[in-house]
DRENKE-921796 format. One line per field, with one value per atom (N, C-alpha, C, O, CB): residue number from 1; atom name; z, y, x. Coordinates in steps of 0.1 Angstrom, whole numbers. Glycine has a CB too. Layout:
<recs>
pos: c(NUM; ...);
site: c(CA; ...);
up: c(Z; ...);
north: c(Y; ...);
east: c(X; ...);
</recs>
This chain:
<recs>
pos: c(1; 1; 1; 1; 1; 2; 2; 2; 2; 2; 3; 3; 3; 3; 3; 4; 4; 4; 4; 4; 5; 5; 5; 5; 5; 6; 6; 6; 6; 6; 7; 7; 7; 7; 7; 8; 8; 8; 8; 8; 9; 9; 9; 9; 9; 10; 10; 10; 10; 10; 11; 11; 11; 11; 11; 12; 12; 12; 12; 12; 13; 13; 13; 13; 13; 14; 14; 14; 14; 14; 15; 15; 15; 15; 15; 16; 16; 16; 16; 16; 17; 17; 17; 17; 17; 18; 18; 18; 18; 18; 19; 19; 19; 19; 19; 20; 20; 20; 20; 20; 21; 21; 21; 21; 21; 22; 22; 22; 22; 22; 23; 23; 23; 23; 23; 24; 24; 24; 24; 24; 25; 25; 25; 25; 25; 26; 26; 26; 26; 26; 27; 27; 27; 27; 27; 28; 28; 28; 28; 28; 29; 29; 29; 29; 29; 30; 30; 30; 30; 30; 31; 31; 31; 31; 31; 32; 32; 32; 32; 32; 33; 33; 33; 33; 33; 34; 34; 34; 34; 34; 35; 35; 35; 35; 35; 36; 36; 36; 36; 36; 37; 37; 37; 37; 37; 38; 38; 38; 38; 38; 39; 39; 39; 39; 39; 40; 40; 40; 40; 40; 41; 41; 41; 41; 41; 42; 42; 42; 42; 42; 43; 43; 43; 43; 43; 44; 44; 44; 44; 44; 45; 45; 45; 45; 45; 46; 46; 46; 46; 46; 47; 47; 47; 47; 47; 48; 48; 48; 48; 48; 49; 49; 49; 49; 49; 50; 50; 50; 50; 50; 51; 51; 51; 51; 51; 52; 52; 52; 52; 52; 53; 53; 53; 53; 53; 54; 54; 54; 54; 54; 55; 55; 55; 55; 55; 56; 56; 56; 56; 56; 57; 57; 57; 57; 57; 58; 58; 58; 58; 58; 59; 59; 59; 59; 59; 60; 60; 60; 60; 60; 61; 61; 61; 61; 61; 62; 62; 62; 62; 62; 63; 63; 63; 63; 63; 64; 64; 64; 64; 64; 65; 65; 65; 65; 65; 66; 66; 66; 66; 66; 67; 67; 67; 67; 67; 68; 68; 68; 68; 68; 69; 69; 69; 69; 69; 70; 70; 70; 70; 70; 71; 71; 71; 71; 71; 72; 72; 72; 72; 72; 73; 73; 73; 73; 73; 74; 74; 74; 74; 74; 75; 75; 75; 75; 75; 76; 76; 76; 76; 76; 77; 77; 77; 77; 77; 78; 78; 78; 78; 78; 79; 79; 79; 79; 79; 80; 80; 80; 80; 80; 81; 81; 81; 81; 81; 82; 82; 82; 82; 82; 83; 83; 83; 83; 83; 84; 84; 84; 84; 84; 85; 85; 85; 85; 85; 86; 86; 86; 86; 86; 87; 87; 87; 87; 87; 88; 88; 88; 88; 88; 89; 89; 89; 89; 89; 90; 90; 90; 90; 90; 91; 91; 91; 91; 91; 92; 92; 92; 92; 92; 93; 93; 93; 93; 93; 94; 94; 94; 94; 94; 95; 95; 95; 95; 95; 96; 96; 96; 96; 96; 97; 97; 97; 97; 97; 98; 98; 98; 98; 98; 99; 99; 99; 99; 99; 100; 100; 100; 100; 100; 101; 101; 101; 101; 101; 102; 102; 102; 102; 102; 103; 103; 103; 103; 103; 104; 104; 104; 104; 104; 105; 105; 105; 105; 105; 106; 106; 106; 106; 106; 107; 107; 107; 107; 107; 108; 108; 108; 108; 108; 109; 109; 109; 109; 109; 110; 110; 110; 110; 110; 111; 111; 111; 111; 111; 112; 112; 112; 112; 112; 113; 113; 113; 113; 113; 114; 114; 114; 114; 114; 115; 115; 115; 115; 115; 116; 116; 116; 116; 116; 117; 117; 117; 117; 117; 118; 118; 118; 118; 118; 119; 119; 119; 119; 119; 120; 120; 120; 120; 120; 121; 121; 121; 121; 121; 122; 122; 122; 122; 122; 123; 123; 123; 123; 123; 124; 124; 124; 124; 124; 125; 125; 125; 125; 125; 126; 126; 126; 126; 126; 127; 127; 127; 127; 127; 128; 128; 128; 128; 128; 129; 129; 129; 129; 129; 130; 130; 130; 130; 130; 131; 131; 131; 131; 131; 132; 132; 132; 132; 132; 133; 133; 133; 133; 133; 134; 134; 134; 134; 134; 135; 135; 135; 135; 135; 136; 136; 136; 136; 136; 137; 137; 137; 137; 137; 138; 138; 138; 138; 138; 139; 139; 139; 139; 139; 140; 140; 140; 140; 140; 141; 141; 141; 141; 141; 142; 142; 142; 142; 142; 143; 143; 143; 143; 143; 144; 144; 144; 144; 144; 145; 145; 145; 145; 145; 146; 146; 146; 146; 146);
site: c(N; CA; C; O; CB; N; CA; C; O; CB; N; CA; C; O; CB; N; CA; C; O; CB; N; CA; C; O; CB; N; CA; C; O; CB; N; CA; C; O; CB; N; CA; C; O; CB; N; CA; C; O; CB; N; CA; C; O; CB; N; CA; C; O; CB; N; CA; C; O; CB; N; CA; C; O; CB; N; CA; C; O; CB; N; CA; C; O; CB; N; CA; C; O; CB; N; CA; C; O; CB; N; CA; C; O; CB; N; CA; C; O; CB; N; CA; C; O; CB; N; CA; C; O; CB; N; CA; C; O; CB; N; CA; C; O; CB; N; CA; C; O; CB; N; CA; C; O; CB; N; CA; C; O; CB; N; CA; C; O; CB; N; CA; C; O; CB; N; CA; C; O; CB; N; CA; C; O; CB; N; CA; C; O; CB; N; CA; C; O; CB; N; CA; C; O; CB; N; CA; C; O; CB; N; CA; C; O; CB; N; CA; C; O; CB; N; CA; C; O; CB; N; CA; C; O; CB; N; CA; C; O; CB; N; CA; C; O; CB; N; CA; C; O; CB; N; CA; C; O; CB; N; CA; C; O; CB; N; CA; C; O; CB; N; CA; C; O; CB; N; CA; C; O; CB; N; CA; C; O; CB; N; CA; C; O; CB; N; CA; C; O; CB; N; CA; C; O; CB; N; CA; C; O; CB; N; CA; C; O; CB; N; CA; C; O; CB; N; CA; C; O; CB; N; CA; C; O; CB; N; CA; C; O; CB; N; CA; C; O; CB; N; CA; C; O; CB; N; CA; C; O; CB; N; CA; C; O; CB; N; CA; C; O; CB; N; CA; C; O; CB; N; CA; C; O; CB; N; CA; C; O; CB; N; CA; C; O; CB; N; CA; C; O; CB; N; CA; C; O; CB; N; CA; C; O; CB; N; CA; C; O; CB; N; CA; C; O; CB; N; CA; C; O; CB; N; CA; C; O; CB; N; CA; C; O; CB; N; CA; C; O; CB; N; CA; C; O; CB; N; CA; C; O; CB; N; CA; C; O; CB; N; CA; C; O; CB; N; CA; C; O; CB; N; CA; C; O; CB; N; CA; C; O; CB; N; CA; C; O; CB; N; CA; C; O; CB; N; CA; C; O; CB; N; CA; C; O; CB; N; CA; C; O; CB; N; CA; C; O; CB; N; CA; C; O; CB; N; CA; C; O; CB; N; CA; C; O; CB; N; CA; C; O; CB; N; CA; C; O; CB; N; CA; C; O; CB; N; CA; C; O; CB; N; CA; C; O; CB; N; CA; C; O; CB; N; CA; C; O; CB; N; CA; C; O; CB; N; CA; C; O; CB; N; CA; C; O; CB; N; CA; C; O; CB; N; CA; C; O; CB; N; CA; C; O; CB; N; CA; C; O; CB; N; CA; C; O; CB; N; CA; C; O; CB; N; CA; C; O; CB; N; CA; C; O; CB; N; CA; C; O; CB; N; CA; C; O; CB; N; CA; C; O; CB; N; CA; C; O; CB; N; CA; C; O; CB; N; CA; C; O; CB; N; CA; C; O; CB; N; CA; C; O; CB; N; CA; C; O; CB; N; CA; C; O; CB; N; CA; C; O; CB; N; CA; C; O; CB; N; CA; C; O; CB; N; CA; C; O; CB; N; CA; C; O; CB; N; CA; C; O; CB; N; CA; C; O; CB; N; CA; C; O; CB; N; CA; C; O; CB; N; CA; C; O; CB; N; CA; C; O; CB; N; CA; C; O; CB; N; CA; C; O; CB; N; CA; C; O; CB; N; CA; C; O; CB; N; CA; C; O; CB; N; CA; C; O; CB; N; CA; C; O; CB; N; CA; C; O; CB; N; CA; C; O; CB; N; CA; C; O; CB; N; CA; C; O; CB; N; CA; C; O; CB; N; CA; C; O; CB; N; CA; C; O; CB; N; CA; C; O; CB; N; CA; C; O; CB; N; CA; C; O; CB);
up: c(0; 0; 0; 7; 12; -9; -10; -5; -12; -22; 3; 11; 11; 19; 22; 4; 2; -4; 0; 17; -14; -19; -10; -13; -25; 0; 13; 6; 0; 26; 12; 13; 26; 38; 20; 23; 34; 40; 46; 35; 34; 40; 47; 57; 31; 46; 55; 67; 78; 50; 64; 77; 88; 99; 70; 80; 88; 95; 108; 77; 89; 91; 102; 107; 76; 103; 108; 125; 135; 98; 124; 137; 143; 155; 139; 134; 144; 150; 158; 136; 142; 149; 160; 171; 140; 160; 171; 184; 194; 169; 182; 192; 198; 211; 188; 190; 194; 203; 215; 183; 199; 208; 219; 228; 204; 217; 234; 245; 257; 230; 239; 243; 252; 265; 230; 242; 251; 263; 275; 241; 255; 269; 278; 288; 267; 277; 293; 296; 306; 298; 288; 298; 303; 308; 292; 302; 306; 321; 332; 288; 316; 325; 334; 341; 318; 333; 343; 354; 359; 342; 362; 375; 378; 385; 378; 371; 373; 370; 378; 362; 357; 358; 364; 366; 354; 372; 381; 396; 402; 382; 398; 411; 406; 413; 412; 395; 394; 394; 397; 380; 391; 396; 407; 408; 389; 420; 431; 435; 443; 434; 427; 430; 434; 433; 420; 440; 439; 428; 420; 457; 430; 413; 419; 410; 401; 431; 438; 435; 431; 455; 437; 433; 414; 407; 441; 410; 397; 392; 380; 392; 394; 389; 394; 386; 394; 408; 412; 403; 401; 422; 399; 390; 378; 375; 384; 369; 359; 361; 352; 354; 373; 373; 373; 364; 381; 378; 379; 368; 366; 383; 359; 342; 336; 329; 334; 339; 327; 327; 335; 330; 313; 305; 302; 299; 318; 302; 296; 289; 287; 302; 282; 271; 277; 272; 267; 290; 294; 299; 302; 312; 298; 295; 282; 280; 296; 272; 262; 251; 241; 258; 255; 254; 251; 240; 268; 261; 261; 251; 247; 266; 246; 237; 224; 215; 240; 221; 206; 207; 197; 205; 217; 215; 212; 206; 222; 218; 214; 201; 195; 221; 194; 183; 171; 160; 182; 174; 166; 169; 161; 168; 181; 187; 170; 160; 212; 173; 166; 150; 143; 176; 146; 130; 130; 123; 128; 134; 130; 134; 125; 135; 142; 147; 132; 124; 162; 131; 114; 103; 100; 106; 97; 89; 90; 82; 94; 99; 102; 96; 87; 122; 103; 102; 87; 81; 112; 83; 63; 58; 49; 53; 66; 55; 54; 43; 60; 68; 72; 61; 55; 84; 63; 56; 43; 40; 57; 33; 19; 17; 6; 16; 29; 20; 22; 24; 30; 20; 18; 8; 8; 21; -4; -13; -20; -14; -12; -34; -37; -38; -46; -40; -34; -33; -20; -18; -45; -10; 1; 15; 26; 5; 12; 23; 19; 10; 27; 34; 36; 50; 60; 34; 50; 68; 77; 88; 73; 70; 80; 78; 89; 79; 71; 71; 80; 89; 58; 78; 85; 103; 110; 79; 107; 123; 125; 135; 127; 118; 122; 123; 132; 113; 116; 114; 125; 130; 102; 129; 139; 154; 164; 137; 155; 165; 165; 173; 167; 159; 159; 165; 173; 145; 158; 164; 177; 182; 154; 180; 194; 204; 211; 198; 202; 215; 212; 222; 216; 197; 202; 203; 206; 196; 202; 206; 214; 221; 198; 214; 223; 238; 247; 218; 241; 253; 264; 276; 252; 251; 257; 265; 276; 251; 254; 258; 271; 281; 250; 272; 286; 297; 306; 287; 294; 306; 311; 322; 303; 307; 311; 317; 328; 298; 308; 316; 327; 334; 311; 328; 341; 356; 368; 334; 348; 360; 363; 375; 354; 353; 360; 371; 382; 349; 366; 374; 386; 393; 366; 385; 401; 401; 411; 413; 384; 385; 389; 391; 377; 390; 396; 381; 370; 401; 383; 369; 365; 353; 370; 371; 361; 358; 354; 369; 360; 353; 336; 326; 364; 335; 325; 319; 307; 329; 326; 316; 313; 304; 318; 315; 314; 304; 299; 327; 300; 291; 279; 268; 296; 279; 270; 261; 249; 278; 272; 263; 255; 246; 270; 260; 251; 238; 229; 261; 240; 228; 219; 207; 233; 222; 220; 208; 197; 233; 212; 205; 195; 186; 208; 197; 190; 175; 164; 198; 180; 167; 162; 150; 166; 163; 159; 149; 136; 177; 158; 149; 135; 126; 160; 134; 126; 121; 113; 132; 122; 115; 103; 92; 125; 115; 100; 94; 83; 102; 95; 87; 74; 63; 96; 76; 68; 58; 47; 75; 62; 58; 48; 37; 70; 56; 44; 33; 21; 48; 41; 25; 19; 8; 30; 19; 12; 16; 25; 1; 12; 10; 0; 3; 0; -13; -28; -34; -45; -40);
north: c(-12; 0; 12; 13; 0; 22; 31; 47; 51; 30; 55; 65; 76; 77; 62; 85; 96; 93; 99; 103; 84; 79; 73; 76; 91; 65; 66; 53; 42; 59; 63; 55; 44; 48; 72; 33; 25; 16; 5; 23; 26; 20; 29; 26; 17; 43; 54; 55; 59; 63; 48; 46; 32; 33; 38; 24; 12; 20; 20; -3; 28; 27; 44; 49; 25; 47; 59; 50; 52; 66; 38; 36; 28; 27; 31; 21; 14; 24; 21; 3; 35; 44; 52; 54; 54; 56; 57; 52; 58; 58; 35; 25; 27; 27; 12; 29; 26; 39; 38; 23; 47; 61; 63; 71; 69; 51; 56; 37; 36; 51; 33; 25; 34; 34; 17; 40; 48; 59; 60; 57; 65; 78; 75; 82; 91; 61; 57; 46; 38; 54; 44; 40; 48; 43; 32; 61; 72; 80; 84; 84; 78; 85; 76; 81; 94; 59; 49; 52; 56; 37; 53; 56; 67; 64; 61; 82; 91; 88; 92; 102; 80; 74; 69; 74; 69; 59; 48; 58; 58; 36; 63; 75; 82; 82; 88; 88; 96; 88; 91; 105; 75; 68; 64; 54; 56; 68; 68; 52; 46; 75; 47; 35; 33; 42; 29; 20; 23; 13; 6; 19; 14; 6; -7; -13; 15; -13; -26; -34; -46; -22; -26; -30; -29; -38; -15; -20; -19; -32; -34; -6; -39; -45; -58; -66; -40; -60; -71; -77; -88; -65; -66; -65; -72; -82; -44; -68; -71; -86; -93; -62; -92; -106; -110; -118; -112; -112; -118; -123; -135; -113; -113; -111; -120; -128; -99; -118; -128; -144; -153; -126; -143; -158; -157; -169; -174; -149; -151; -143; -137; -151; -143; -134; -118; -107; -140; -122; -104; -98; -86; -102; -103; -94; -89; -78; -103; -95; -88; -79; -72; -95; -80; -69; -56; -51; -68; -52; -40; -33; -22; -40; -40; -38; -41; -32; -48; -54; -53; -39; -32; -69; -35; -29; -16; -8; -32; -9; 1; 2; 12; 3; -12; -11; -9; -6; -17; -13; -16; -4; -1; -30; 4; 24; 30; 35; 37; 26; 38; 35; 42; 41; 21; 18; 27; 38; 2; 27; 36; 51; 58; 31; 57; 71; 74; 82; 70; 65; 68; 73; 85; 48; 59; 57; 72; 78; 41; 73; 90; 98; 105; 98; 97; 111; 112; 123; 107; 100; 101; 104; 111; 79; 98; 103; 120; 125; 99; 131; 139; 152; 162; 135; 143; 150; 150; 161; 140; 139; 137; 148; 153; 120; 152; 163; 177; 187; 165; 177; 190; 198; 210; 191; 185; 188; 186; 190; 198; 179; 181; 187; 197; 182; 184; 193; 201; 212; 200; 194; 205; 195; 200; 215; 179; 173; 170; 164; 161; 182; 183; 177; 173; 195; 177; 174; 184; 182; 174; 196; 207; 206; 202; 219; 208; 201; 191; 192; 195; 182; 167; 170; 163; 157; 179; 179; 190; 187; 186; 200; 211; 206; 211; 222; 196; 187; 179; 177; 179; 174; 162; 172; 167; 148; 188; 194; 196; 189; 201; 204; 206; 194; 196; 210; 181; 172; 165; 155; 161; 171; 166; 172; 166; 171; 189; 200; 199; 200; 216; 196; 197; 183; 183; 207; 174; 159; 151; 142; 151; 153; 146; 150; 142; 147; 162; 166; 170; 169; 175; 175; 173; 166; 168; 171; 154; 139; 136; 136; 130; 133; 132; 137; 131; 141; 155; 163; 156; 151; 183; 155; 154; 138; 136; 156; 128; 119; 115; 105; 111; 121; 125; 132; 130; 135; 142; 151; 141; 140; 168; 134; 125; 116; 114; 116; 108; 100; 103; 94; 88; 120; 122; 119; 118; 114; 116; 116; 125; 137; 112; 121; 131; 141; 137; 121; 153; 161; 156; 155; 177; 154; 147; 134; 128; 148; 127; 114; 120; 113; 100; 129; 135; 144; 147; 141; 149; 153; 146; 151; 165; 135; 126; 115; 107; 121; 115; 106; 114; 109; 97; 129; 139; 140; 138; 153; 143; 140; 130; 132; 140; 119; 104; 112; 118; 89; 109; 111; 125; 122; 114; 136; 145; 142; 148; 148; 134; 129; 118; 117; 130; 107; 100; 104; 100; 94; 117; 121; 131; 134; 126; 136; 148; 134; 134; 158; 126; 112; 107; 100; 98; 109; 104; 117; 119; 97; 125; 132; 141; 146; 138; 138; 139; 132; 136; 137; 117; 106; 106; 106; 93; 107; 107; 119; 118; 107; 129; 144; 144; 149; 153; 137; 140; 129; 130; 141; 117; 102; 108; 101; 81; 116; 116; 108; 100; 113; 111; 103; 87; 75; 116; 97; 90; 96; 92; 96);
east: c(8; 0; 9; 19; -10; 4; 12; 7; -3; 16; 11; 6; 10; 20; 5; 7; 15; 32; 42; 15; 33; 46; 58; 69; 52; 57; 59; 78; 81; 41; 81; 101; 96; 94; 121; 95; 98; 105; 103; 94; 119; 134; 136; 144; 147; 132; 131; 126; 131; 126; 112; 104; 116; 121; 84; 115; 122; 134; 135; 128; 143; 154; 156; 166; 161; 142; 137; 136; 143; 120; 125; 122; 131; 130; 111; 144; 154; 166; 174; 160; 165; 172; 164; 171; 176; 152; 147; 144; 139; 141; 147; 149; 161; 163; 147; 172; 182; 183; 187; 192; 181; 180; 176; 178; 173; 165; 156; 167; 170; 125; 168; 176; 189; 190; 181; 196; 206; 200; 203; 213; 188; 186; 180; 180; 177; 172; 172; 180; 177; 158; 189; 202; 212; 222; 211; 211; 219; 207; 211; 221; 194; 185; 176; 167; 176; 179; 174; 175; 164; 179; 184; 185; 172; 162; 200; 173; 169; 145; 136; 180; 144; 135; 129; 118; 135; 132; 129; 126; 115; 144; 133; 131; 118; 108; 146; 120; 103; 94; 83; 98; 96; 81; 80; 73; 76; 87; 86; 88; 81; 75; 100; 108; 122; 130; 107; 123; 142; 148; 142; 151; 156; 159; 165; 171; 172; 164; 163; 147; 146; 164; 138; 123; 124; 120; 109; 129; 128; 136; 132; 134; 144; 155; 146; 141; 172; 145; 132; 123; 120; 123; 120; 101; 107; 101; 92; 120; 124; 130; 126; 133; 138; 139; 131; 133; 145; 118; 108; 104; 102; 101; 102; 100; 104; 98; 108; 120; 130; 130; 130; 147; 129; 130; 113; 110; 137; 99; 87; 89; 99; 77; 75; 70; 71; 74; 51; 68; 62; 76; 75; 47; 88; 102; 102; 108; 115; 95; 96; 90; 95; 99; 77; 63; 67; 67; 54; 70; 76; 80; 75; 84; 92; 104; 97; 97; 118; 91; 80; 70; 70; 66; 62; 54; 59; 51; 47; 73; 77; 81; 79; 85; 88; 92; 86; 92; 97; 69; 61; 52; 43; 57; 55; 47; 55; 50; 60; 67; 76; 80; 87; 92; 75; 67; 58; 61; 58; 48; 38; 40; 35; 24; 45; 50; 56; 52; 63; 69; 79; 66; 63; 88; 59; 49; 35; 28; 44; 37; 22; 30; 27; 17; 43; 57; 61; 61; 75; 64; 65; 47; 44; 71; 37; 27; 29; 33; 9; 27; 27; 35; 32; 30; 45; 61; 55; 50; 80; 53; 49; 37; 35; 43; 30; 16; 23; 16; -2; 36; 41; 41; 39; 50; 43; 43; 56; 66; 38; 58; 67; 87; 88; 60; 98; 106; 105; 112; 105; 94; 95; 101; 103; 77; 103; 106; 119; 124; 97; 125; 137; 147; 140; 136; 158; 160; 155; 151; 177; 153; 147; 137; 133; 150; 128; 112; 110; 102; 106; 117; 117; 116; 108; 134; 123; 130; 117; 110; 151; 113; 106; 93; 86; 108; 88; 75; 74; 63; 74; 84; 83; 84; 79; 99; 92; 87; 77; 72; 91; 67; 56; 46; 38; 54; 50; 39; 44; 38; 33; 55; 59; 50; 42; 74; 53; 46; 33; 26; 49; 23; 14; 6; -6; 8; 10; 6; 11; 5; 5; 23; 31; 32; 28; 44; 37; 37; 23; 21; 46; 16; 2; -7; -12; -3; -7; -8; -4; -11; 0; 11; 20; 13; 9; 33; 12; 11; -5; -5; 12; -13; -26; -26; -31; -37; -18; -21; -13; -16; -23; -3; 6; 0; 2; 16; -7; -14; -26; -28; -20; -34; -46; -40; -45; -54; -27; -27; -15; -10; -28; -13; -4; 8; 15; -8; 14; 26; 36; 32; 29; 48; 58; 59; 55; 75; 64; 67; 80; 81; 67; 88; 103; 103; 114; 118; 88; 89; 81; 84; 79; 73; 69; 80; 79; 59; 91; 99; 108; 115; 104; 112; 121; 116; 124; 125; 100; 97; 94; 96; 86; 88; 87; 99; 102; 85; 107; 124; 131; 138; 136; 127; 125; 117; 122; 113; 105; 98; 104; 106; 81; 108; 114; 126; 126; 117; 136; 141; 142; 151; 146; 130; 127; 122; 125; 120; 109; 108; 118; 114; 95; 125; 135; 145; 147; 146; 149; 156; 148; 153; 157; 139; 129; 127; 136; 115; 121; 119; 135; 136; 111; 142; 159; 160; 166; 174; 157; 159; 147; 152; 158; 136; 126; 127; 122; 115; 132; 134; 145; 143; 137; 161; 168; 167; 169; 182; 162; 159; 148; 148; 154; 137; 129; 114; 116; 135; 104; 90; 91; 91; 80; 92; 96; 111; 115; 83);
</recs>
């Protein structure tokens, strides 16, 4: 199926870089994570042995990979109705801000505030997302649509 001329080696190669990304920033910001959800990372690390060796250690990690398939895939349709000659790396990063602040962090803030989360567990996942699409949106931007 073809969607707005859609590159989808761009998209693929859009969301394994975005994995790989969020892989690093909360391996750099785990510790700091785990604390805003009002855990210690003894319980956190607990919760995760428990996990290992089933299916539900690995949920997670498909379902992110398979969030940020379709995140890529919206982000190339999005980019492609620019129009011709207009999807650029800078188009690409400026488009994926735009639908960061007004869907992304949105999103967050409200369901953060419903459910009493801490605010630096919302900025610390905002920033994930933050750069997930900024990565995607360069990639999609400088390879093109079509």
């Amino acid at each position: 199926m073809t969607f707005a001329g859609m590159n989808y080696w761009a998209i693929l190669l859009a969301a394994v870089a975005a994995w790989i990304f969020g892989a690093a920033y909360y391996g750099v910001l785990g510790n700091a994570w785990v604390t805003a959800q009002g855990r210690t990372m003894e319980e956190f690390k607990a919760q995760q042995q428990a996990k290992k060796g089933t299916g539900a250690a690995y949920v997670p990690f498909v379902l992110c990979f398979v969030a940020e398939i379709v995140m890529a895939w919206v982000l190339a349709g999005i980019l492609g109705h620019l129009g011709p000659g207009q999807v650029t790396l800078k188009n690409g990063v400026i488009s994926a801000l735009f639908l960061w602040l007004g869907f992304v962090v949105t999103t967050i803030a409200v369901n953060h505030a419903f459910t009493g989360r801490r605010p630096m567990l919302m900025i610390i996942d905002a920033g994930h997302w933050f750069g997930v699409l900024v990565v995607m949106g360069a990639i999609i931007g400088a390879l093109g649509v079509r």
